[in-house]
C-alpha positions as CSV (number, residue, x, y, z in Angstrom):
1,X,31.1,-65.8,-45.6
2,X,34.9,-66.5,-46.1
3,X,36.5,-67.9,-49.1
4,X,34.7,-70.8,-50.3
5,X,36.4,-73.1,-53.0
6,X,35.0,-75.3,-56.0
7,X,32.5,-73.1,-57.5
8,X,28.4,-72.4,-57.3
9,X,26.1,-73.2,-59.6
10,X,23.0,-72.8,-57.3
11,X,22.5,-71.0,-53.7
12,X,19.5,-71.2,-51.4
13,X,18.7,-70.6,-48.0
14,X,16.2,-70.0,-45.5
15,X,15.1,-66.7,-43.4
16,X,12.7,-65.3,-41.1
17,X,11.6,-61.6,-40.6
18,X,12.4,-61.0,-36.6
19,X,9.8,-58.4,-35.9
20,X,7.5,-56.3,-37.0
21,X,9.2,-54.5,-39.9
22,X,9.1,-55.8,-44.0
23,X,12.4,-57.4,-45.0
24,X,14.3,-56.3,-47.8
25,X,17.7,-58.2,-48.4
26,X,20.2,-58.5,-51.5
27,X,22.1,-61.5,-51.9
28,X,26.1,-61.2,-53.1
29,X,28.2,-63.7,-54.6
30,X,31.8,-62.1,-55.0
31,X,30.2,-58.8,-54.8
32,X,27.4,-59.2,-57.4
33,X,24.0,-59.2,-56.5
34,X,22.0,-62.5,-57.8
35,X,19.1,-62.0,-55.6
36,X,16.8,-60.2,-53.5
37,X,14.4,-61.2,-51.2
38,X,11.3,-59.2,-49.3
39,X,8.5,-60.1,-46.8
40,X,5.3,-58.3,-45.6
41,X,5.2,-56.8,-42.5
42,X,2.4,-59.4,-41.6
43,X,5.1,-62.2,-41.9
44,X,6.8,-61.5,-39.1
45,X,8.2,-65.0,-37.5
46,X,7.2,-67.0,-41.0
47,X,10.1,-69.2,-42.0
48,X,10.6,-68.6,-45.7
49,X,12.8,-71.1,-48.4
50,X,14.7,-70.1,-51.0
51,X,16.0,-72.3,-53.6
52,X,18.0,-72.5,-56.7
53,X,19.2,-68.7,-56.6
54,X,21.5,-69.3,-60.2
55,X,24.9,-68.3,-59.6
56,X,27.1,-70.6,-62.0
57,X,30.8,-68.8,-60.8
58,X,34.2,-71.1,-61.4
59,X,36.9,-70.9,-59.0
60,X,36.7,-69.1,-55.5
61,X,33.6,-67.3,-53.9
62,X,32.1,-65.7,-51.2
63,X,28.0,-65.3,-50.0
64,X,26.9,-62.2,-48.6
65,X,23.6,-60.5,-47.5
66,X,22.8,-56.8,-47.1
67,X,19.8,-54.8,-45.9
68,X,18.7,-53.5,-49.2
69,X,17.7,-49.9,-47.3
70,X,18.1,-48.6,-44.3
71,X,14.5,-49.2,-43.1
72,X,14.4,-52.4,-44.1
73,X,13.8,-55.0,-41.1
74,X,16.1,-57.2,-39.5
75,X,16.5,-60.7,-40.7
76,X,17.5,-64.4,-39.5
77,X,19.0,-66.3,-42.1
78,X,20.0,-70.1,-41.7
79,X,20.3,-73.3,-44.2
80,X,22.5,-72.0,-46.3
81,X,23.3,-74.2,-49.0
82,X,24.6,-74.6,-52.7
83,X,25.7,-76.8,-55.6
84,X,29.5,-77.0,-57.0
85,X,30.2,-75.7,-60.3
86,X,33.1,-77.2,-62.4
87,X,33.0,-77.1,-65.9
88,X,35.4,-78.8,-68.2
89,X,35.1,-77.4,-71.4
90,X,34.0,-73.5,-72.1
91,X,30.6,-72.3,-71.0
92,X,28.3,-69.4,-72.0
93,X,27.4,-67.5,-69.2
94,X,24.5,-67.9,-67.8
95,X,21.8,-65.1,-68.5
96,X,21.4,-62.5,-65.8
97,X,17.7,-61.4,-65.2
98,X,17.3,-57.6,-64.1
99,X,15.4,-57.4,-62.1
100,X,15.7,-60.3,-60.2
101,X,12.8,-62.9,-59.5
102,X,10.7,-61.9,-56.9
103,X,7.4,-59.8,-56.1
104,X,6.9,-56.8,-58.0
105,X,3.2,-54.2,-58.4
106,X,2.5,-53.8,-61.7
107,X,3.6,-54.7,-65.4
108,X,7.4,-55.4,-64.9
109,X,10.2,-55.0,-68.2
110,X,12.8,-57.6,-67.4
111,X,16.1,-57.6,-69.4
112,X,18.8,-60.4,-70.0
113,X,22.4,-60.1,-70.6
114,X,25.2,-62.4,-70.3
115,X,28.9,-61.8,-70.0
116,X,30.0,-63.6,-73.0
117,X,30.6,-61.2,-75.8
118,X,28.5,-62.4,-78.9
119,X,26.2,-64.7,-77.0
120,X,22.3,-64.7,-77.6
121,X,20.3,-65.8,-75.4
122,X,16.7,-67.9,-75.6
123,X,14.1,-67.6,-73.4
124,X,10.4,-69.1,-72.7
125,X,7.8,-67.7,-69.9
126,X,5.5,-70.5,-69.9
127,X,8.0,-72.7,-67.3
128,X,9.1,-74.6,-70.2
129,X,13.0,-75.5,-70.8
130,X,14.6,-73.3,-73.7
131,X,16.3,-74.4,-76.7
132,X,18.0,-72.5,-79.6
133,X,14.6,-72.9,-81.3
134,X,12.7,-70.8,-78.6
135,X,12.3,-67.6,-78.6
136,X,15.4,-65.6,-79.4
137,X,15.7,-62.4,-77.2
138,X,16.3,-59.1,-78.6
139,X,14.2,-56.5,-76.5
140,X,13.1,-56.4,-72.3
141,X,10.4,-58.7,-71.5
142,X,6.9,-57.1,-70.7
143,X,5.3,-59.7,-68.0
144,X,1.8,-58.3,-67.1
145,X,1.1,-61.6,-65.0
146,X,2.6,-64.3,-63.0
147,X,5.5,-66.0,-64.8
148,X,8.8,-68.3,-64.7
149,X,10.9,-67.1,-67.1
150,X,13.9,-69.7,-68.1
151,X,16.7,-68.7,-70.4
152,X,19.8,-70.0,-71.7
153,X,22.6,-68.4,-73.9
154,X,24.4,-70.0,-76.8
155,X,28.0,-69.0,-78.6
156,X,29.6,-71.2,-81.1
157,X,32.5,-72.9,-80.2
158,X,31.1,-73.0,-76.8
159,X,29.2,-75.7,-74.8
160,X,25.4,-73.7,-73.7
161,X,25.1,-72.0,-70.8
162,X,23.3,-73.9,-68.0
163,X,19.2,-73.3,-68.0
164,X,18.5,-70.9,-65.7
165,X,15.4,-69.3,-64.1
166,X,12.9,-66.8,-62.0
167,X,9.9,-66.7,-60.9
168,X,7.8,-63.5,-61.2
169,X,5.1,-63.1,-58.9
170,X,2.9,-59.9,-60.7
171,X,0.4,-58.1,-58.6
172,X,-1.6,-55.6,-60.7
173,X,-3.6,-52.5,-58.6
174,X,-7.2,-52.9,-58.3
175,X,-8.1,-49.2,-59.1
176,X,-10.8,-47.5,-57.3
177,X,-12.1,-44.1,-57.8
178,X,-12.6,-43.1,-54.5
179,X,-11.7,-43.3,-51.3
180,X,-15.6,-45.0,-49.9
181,X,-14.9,-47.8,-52.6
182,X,-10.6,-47.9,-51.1
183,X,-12.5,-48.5,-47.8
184,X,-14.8,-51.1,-49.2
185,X,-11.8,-53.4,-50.0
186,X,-9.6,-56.1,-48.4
187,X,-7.5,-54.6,-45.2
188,X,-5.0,-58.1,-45.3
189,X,-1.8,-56.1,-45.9
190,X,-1.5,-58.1,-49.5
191,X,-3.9,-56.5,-51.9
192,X,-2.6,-53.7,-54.0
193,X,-5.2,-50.9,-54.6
194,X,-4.8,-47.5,-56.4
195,X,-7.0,-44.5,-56.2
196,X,-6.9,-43.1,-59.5
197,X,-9.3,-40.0,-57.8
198,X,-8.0,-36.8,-55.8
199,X,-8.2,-36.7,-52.6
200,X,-6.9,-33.6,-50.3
201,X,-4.4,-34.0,-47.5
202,X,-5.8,-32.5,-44.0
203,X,-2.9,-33.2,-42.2
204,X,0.3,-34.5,-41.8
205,X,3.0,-35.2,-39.4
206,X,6.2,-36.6,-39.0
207,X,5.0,-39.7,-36.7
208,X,5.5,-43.0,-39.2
209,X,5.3,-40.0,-41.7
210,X,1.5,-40.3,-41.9
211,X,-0.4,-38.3,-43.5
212,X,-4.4,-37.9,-43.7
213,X,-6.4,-37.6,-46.8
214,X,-10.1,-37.3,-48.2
215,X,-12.6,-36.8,-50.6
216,X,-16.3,-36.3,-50.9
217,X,-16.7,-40.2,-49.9
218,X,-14.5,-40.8,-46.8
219,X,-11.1,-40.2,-45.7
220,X,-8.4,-42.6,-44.3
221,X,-5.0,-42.6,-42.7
222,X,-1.8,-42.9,-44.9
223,X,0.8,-44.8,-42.5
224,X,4.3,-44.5,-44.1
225,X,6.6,-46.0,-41.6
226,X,9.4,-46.6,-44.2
227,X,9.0,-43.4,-46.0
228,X,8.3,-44.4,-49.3
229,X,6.2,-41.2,-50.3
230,X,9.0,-38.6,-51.2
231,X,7.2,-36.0,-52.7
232,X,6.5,-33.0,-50.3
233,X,3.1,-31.7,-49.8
234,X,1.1,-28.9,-48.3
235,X,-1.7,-29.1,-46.2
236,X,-4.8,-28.9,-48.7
237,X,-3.1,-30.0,-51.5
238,X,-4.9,-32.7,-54.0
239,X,-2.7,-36.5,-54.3
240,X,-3.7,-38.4,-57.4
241,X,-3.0,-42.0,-57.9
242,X,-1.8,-42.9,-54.6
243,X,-1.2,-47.1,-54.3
244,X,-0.4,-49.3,-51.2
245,X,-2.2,-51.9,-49.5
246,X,-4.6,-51.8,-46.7
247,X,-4.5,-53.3,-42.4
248,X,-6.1,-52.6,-39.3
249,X,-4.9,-51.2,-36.2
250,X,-7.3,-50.8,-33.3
251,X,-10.2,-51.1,-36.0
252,X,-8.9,-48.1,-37.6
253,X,-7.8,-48.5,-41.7
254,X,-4.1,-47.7,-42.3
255,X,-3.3,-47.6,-46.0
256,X,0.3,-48.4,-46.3
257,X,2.2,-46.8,-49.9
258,X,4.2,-48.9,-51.9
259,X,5.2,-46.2,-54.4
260,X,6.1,-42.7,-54.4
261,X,3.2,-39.9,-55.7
262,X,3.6,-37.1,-57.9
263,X,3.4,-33.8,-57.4
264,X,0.4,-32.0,-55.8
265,X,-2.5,-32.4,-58.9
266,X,-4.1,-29.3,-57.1
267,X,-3.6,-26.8,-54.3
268,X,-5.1,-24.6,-51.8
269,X,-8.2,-26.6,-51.6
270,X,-10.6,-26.1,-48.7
271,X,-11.9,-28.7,-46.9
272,X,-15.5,-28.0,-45.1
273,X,-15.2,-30.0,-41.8
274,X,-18.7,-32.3,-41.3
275,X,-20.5,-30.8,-38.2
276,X,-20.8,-33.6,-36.0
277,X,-22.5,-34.0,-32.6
278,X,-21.2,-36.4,-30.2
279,X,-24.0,-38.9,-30.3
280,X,-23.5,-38.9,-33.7
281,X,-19.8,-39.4,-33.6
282,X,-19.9,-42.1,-30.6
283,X,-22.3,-44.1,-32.8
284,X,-21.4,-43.5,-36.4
285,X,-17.8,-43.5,-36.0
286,X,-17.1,-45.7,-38.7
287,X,-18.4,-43.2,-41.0
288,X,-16.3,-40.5,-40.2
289,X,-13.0,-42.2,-39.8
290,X,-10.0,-40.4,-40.7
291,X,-11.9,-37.3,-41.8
292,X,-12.2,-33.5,-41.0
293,X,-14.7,-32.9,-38.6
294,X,-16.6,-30.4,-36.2
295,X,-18.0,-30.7,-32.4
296,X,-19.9,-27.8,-31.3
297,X,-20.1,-26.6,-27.6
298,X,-18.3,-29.4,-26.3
299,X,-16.3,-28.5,-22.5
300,X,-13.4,-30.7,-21.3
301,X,-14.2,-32.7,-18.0
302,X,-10.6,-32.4,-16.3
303,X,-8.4,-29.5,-16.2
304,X,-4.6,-28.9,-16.3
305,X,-2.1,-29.0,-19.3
306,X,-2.2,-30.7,-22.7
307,X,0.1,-33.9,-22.7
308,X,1.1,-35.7,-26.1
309,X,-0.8,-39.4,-26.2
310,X,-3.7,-38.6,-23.6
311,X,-7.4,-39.3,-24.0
312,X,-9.8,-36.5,-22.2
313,X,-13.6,-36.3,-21.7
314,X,-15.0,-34.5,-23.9
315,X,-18.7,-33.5,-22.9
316,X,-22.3,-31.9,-24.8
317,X,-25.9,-31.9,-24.0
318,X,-25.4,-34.8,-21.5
319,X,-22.7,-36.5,-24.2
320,X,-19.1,-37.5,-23.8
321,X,-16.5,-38.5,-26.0
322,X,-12.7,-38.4,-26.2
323,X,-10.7,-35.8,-26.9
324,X,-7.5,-37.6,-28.2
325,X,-4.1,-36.2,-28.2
326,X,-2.8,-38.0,-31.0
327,X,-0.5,-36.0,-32.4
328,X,3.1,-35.4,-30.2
329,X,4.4,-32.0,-32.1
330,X,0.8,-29.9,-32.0
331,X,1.6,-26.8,-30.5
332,X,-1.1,-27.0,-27.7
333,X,1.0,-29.9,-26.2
334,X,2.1,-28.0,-23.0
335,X,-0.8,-25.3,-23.2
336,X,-4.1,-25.5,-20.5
337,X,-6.7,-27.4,-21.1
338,X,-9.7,-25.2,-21.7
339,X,-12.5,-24.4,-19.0
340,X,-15.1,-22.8,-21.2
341,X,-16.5,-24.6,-23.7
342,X,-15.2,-24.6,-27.8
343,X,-16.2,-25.4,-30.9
344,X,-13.3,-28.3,-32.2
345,X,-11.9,-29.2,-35.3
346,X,-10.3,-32.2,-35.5
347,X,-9.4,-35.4,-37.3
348,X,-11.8,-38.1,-36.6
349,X,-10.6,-41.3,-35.3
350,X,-11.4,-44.3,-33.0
351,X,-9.5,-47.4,-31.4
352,X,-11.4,-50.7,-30.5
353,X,-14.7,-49.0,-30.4
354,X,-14.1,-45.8,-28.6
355,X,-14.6,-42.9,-30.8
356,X,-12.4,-40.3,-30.8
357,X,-11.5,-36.2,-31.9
358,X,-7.6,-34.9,-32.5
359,X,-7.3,-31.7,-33.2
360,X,-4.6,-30.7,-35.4
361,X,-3.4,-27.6,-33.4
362,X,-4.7,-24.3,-31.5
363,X,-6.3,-22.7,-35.0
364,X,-8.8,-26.0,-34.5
365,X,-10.0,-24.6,-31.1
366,X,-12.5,-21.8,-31.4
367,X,-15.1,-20.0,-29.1
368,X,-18.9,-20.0,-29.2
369,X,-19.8,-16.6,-31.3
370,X,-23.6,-17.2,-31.4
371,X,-26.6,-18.9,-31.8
372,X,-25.5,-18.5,-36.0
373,X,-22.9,-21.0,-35.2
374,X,-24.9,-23.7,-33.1
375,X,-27.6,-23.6,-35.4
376,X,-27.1,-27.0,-35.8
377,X,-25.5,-28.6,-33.0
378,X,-28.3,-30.5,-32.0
379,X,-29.5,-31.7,-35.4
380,X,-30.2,-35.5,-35.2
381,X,-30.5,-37.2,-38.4
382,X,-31.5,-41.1,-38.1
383,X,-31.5,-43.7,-38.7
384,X,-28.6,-44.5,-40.4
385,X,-28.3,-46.9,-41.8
386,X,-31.6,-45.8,-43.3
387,X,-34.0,-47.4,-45.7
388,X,-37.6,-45.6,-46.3
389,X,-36.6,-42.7,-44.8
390,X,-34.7,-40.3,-43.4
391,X,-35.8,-38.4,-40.1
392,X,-34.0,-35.1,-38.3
393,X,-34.9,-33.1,-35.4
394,X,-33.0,-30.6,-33.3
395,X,-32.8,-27.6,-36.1
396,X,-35.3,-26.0,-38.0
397,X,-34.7,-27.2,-41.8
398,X,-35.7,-25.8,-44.7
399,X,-34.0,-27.9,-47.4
400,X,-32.4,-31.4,-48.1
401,X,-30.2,-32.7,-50.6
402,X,-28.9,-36.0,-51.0
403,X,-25.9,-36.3,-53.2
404,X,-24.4,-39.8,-53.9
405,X,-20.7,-40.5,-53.4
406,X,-20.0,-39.9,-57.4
407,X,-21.0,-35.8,-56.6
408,X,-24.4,-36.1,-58.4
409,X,-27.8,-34.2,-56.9
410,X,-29.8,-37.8,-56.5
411,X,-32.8,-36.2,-54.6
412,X,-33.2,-32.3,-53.4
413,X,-36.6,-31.4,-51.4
414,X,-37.6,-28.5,-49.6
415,X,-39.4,-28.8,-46.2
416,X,-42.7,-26.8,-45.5
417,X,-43.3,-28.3,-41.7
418,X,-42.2,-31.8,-41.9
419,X,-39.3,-33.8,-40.0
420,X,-38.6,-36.6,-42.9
421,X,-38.0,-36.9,-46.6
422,X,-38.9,-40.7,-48.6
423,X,-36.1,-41.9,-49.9
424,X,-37.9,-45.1,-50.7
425,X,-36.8,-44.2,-54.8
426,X,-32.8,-44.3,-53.5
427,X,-30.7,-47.3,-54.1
428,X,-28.8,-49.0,-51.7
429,X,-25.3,-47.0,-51.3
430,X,-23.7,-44.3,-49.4
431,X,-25.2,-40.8,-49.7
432,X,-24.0,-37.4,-48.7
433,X,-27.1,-35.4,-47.2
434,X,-27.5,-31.8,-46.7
435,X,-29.9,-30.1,-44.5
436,X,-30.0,-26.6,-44.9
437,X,-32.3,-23.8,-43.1
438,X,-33.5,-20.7,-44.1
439,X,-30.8,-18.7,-43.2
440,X,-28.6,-20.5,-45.9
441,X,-26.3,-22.0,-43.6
442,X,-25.8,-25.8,-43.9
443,X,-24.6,-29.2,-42.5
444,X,-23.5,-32.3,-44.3
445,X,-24.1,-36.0,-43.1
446,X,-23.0,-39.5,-44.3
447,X,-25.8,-42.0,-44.2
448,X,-25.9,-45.2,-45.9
449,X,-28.8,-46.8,-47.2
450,X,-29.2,-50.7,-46.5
């Protein structure tokens, strides 16, 4: 603004997010900051009021509002209005909360200060006004919860500082210990979650910085657009105590990070891909999202030259699926398509309904070396959901075990002839499932009992 005369005692204001990107905004009166305000990147086009920002400056000011990053989103402001301020004999001033009033995850310390050299301040948190007889401050204030917290300061010889106030609005994490209980929660873009178990990053790129991450349960797709996760990584390396909140895009769950993570809690871990036929991948999708996996013998339908963003038929005993190329910077963008047929690695994946395989880059593409390798491409294990029992067919097994998603043995049968195991002692959850033959070699499924 330009010079305004007569004083503020109290600013508000209203604003709107413009599109699609969170707001982040600090408000300046004569170059301090007395608030900031945020919005959800759901909130796009929601009209937002804010009222009674305390200011309490004599004399000449000026109002000004600045992105409070460089990501943050663009902003309409309008309605901007505020009170005089005049005082005739000698005021305290007015407590200063840091931080500010607003939003905040987790247990927040807020200090108070005020300008006038010997003041001391009183304060309640229940809403209630303060007196000299409340509670005197001395130390930050711990609010684990919700809270208005009102304070005013007093000096001798001087009339009391004006009451001021600001709302707290305290989010605490729901923790989960893995990433099939994450999956299990809200996807509204509000709740706050935070996996307090490893899980290993498969891949990353710098698209929206994402990054893609499991564990023995599930994996899922950490979309970063605003870069809040600093810390550098390797490929295989274990993140601890990541926290965001959770939407949906196509069907497919983005976890979105609201804090910075530590360093790597491990490295160099290796990360089995599931082998996964196409039937099983076209219907089970859901079960595989966002995770390492493997098609076997699978041949591309069209021919020519990778190009970034394209879906291609992917084809296997009679089966298709899509071959996604999701990721701009692989370095078999540009390269032929293959005509023979490969065994694929790739990130599992799917948009409104229509499965879907990205490979990471050339090292995902691999030829057929033998019947050792295909031993279980054709292995159908159903149903799943299961609930008395689980059938397969397609490979010649010679052991199963069924883990559950906490990494203990729940059930582990060896097969003389049969195609099923009972699982009629099992309760309902999601298992890991192991067939194995008698060559030792192995294949993992997820199938959930109902």
């Amino acid at each position: 603004s330009g010079t305004i005369q007569g004083g503020i005692s109290t600013l508000g204001f209203k604003y709107m997010q413009a599109f699609s990107t969170a707001v982040s905004l600090d408000v300046f009166v004569n170059d301090t900051k007395v608030a900031t305000v945020t919005t959800l990147s759901s909130e796009s086009t929601l009209v937002k009021t804010v009222t009674d920002i305390p200011v309490y400056i004599t004399g000449d000011f000026t109002i000004k509002f600045i992105q409070s990053n460089s990501s943050a989103g663009q902003v309409a402001i309008d309605d901007i209005t505020w009170t005089s301020y005049a005082p005739t004999n000698p005021v305290v001033a007015v407590p200063v909360f840091s931080p500010g009033a607003g939003t905040y995850i987790g247990t927040q310390s807020v200090a108070l200060t005020s300008t006038t050299d010997g003041a001391s301040i009183y304060y309640t948190t229940d809403g209630t006004t303060p007196s000299d007889a409340s509670t005197l401050y001395s130390a930050p204030i711990s609010l684990s919860a919700s809270s208005t917290v009102k304070a005013r300061a007093y000096k001798a010889g001087m009339d009391p500082s004006p009451v001021v106030s600001a709302v707290y609005v305290i989010q605490q994490p729901i923790e989960v210990a893995n990433i099939a209980a994450l999956r299990a929660g809200l996807t509204d873009g509000t709740t706050v979650y935070k996996l307090t178990g490893e899980a290993v990053l498969t891949f990353q790129h710098t698209t929206r910085n994402q990054k893609y991450i499991q564990d023995q349960t599930g994996g899922v797709l950490i979309d970063d657009a605003s870069g809040v996760i600093t810390t550098t990584y390797n490929q295989y390396d274990g993140i601890t105590g990541i926290t965001g909140r959770m939407s949906l895009y196509g069907g497919l769950i983005q976890f979105t990070p609201v804090f910075n993570t530590a360093a790597a809690s491990s490295t160099g871990n290796t990360v089995t891909p599931q082998v996964v036929t196409l039937t099983e991948l076209n219907t089970n999708f859901i079960n595989y999202e966002s995770e390492l996996i493997k098609v076997e013998n699978v041949t591309f339908t069209t021919t020519g030259t990778f190009v970034a963003s394209q879906n291609l038929t992917i084809a296997s005993g009679g089966v298709n699926s899509i071959f996604r190329t999701s990721f701009s910077t692989a370095d078999y963008i540009g390269t032929d398509i293959p005509t023979n047929a490969k065994n694929i690695v790739g990130i599992a994946g799917h948009y409104s309904g229509a499965a879907q395989i990205s490979a990471r880059n050339l090292a995902d593409f691999s030829n057929l070396t033998g019947i050792g390798d295909n031993a279980f491409s054709n292995l159908n294990a159903y149903p799943n959901p299961f609930s008395n029992e689980i059938r397969f067919e397609g490979a010649d097994v010679a052991r199963v075990t069924v883990t559950s998603i906490i990494g203990q043995v729940v059930m582990d049968r060896t097969i003389t002839g049969e195609n099923y195991i009972n699982t009629q002692e099992l309760t309902r959850g999601i298992y890991l499932v192991k067939f194995t033959n008698n060559k030792g070699e192995s294949i993992l499924r997820k199938l959930i009992k109902e």
